[in-house]
C-alpha positions as CSV (number, residue, x, y, z in Angstrom):
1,X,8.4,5.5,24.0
2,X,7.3,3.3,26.8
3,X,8.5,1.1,29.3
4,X,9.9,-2.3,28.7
5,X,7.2,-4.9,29.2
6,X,7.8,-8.5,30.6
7,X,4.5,-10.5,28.7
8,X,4.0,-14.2,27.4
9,X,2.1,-12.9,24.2
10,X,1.5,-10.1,21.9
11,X,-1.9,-9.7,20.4
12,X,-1.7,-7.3,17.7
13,X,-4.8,-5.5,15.7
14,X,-4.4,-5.4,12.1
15,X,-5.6,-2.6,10.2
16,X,-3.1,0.4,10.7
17,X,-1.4,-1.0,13.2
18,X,0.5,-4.0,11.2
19,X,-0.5,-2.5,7.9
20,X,1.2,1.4,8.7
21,X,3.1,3.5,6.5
22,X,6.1,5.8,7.4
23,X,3.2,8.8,6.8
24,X,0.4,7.6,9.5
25,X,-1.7,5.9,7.1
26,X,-2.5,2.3,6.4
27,X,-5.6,-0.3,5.5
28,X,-8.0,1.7,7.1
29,X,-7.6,4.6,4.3
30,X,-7.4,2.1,1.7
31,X,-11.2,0.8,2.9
32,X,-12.1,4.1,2.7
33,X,-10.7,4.6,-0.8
34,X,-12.2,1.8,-1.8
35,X,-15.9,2.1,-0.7
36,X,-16.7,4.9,-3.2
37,X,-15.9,2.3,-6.6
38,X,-18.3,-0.3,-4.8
39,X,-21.1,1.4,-4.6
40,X,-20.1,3.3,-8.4
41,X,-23.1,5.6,-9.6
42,X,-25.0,5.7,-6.0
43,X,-22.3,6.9,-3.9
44,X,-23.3,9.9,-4.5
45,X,-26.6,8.9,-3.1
46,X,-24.7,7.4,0.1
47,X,-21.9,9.3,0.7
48,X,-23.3,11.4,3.4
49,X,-25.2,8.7,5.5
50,X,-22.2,6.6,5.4
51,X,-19.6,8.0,8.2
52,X,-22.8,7.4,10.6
53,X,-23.6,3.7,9.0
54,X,-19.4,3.4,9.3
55,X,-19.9,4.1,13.1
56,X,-22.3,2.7,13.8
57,X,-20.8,-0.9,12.9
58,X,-17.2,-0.2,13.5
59,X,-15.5,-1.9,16.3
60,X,-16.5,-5.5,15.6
61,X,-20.3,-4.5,16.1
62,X,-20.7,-5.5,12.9
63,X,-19.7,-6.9,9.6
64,X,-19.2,-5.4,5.7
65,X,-22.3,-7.3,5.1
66,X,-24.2,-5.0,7.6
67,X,-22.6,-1.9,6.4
68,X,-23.1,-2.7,2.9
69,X,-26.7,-3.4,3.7
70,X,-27.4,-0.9,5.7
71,X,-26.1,1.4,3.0
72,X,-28.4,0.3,0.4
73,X,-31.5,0.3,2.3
74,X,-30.8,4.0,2.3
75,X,-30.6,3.9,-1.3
76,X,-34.3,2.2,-0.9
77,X,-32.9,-0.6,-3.4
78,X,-35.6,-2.8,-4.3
79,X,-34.1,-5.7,-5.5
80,X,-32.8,-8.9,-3.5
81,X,-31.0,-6.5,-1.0
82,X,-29.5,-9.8,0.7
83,X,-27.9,-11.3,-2.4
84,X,-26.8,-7.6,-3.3
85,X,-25.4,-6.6,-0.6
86,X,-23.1,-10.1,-0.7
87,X,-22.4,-9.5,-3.7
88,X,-20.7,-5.9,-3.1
89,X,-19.4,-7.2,0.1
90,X,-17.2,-9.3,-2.8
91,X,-16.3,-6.3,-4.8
92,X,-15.1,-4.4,-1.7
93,X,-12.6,-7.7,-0.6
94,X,-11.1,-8.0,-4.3
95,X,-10.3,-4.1,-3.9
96,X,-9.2,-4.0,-0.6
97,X,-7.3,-7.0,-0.8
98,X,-5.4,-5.4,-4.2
99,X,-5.1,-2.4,-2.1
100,X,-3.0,-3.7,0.5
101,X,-1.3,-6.3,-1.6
102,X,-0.1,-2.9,-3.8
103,X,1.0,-1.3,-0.6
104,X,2.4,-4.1,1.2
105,X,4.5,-4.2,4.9
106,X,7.2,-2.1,5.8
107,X,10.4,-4.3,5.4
108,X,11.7,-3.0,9.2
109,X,8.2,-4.1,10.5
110,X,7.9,-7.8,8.7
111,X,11.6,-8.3,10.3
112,X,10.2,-6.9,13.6
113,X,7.7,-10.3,13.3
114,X,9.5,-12.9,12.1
115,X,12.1,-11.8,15.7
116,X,8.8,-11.0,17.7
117,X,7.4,-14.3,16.5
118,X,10.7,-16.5,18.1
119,X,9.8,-15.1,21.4
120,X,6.4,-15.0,21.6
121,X,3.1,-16.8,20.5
122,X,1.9,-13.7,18.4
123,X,-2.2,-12.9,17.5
124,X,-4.1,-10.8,15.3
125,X,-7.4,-9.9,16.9
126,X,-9.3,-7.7,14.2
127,X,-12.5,-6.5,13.1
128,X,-12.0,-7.5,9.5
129,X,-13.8,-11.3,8.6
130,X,-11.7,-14.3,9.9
131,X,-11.7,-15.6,6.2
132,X,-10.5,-12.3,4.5
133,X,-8.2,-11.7,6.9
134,X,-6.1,-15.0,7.0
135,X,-6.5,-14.3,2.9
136,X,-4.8,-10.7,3.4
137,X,-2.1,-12.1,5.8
138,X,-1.4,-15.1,3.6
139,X,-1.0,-12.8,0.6
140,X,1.5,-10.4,2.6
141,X,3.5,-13.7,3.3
142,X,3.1,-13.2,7.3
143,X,0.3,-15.6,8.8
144,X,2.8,-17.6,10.1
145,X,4.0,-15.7,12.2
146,X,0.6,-15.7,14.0
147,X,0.0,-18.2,16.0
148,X,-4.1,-18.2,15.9
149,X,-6.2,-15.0,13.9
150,X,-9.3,-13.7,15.3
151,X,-11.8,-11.9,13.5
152,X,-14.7,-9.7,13.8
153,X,-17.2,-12.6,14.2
154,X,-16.0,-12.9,17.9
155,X,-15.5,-9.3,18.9
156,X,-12.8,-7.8,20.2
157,X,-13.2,-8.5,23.7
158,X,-14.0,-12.1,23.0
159,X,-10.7,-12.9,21.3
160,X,-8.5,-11.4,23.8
161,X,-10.2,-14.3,26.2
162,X,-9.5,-16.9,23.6
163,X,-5.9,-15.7,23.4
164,X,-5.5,-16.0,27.2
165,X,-6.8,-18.9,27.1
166,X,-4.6,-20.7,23.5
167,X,-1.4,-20.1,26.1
168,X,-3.1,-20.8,29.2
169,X,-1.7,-17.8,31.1
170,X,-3.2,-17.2,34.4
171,X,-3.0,-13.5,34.4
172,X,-4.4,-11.3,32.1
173,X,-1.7,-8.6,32.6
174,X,1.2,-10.9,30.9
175,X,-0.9,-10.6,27.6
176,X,-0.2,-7.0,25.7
177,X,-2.9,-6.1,23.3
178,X,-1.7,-3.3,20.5
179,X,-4.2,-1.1,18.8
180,X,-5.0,1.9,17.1
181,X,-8.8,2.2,18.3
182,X,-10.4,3.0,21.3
183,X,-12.3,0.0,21.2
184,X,-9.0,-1.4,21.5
185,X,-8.2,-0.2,24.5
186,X,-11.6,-0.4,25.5
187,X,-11.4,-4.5,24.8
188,X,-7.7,-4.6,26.8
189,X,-9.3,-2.8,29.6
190,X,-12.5,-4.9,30.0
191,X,-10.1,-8.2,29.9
192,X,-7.7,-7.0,31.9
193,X,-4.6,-7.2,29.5
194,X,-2.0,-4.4,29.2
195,X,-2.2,-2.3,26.0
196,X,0.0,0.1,23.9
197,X,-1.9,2.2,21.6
198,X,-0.2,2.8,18.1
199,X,-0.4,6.7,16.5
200,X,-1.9,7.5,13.2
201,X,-3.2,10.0,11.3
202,X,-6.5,9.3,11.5
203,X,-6.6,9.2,15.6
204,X,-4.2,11.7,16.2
205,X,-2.9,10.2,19.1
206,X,0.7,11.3,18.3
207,X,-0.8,15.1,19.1
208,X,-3.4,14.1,21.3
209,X,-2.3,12.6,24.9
210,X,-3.6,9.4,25.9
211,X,-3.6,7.5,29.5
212,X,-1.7,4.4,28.0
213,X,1.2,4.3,26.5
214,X,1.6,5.3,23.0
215,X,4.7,4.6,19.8
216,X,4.3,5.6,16.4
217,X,5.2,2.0,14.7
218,X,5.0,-1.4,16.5
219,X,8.8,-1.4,16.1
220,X,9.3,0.3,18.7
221,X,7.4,-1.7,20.9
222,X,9.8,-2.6,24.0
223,X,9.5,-6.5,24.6
């Protein structure tokens, strides 16, 4: 629990953060899930290179189309390794967005929106592609409560700015930013915004102390 903030807008991250089951687990194990049927009969090949190739693109550095690329020029595929690495960049957005749809939002956090959204002009500032994630909110039935979505093309940092600058608030510190990454807070801190860090299982933060504050579901953010 934290503190009850006083802010103008709410900038929210997406995967694992709005997309969170009751058990600590969200989008970002359904990605994973799903990058093993992409690639079919070469995983194997991949599967050991590709936490690093993950890393090394993750936080908005850089896009599936990188990753996926990346990935198969360590398969040494000798075909058009632009068109195929679009083309699996495809495959992986049908799955993941059938992943999600399958899984769907918690009914206590979708009515935590639509009140959050008649206070506040809310954002989604994420490192999935602008297109595929205004595809993933539509199909959830919860773009609009957003007023603007930002995706990885503008990094992380950058769309915090842009959602300063949509309400024209004057100081940074009015404007909360809630993630589950370290880039996240990394991306509040650099801007200046306050952030609240949300616990999963894959970062552990429930068991691991941080310096910011820290809740388990963004329902129990305090607004």
């Amino acid at each position: 629990m934290h503190e009850k903030m006083k802010v103008t807008a709410v900038v929210f991250d997406f995967d694992n953060v709005i997309l969170l089951g009751k058990d600590g687990t969200g989008s970002e194990e359904i990605k994973d899930a799903v990058w093993p049927r992409v690639f079919g009969a070469n995983w194997e090949q991949v599967k050991n290179e590709f936490p690093a190739i993950l890393k090394k693109w993750s936080g908005g550095k850089g896009s599936r189309f990188e990753i996926v690329r990346d990935a198969l020029t360590h398969l040494w595929f000798r075909g058009d390794l632009e068109r195929e690495a679009q083309k699996l960049c495809v495959d992986f957005n049908l799955l993941v967005q059938e992943g999600i749809v399958e899984m769907g939002v918690l009914p206590e956090t979708r009515a935590f929106l639509e009140k959050l959204s008649k206070r506040f002009p809310l954002f989604i500032n994420s490192a999935t592609p602008t297109e595929a994630m205004n595809e993933t909110l539509e199909k959830l039935d919860i773009r609009h409560f957003f007023r603007e979505v930002y995706g990885q093309e503008g990094g992380k940092t950058e769309s915090l700015r842009r959602a300063i600058k949509t309400v024209e608030e004057t100081d940074p510190q009015n404007i909360l930013f809630v993630g589950d990454a370290i880039t996240d807070y990394e991306a509040a801190k650099a801007v200046g915004t306050r952030f609240v860090g949300v616990a999963t299982k894959r970062n552990q933060w429930k068991e691991r102390p941080q310096t910011f504050p820290v809740v388990t579901a963004v329902i129990e953010l305090q607004l």
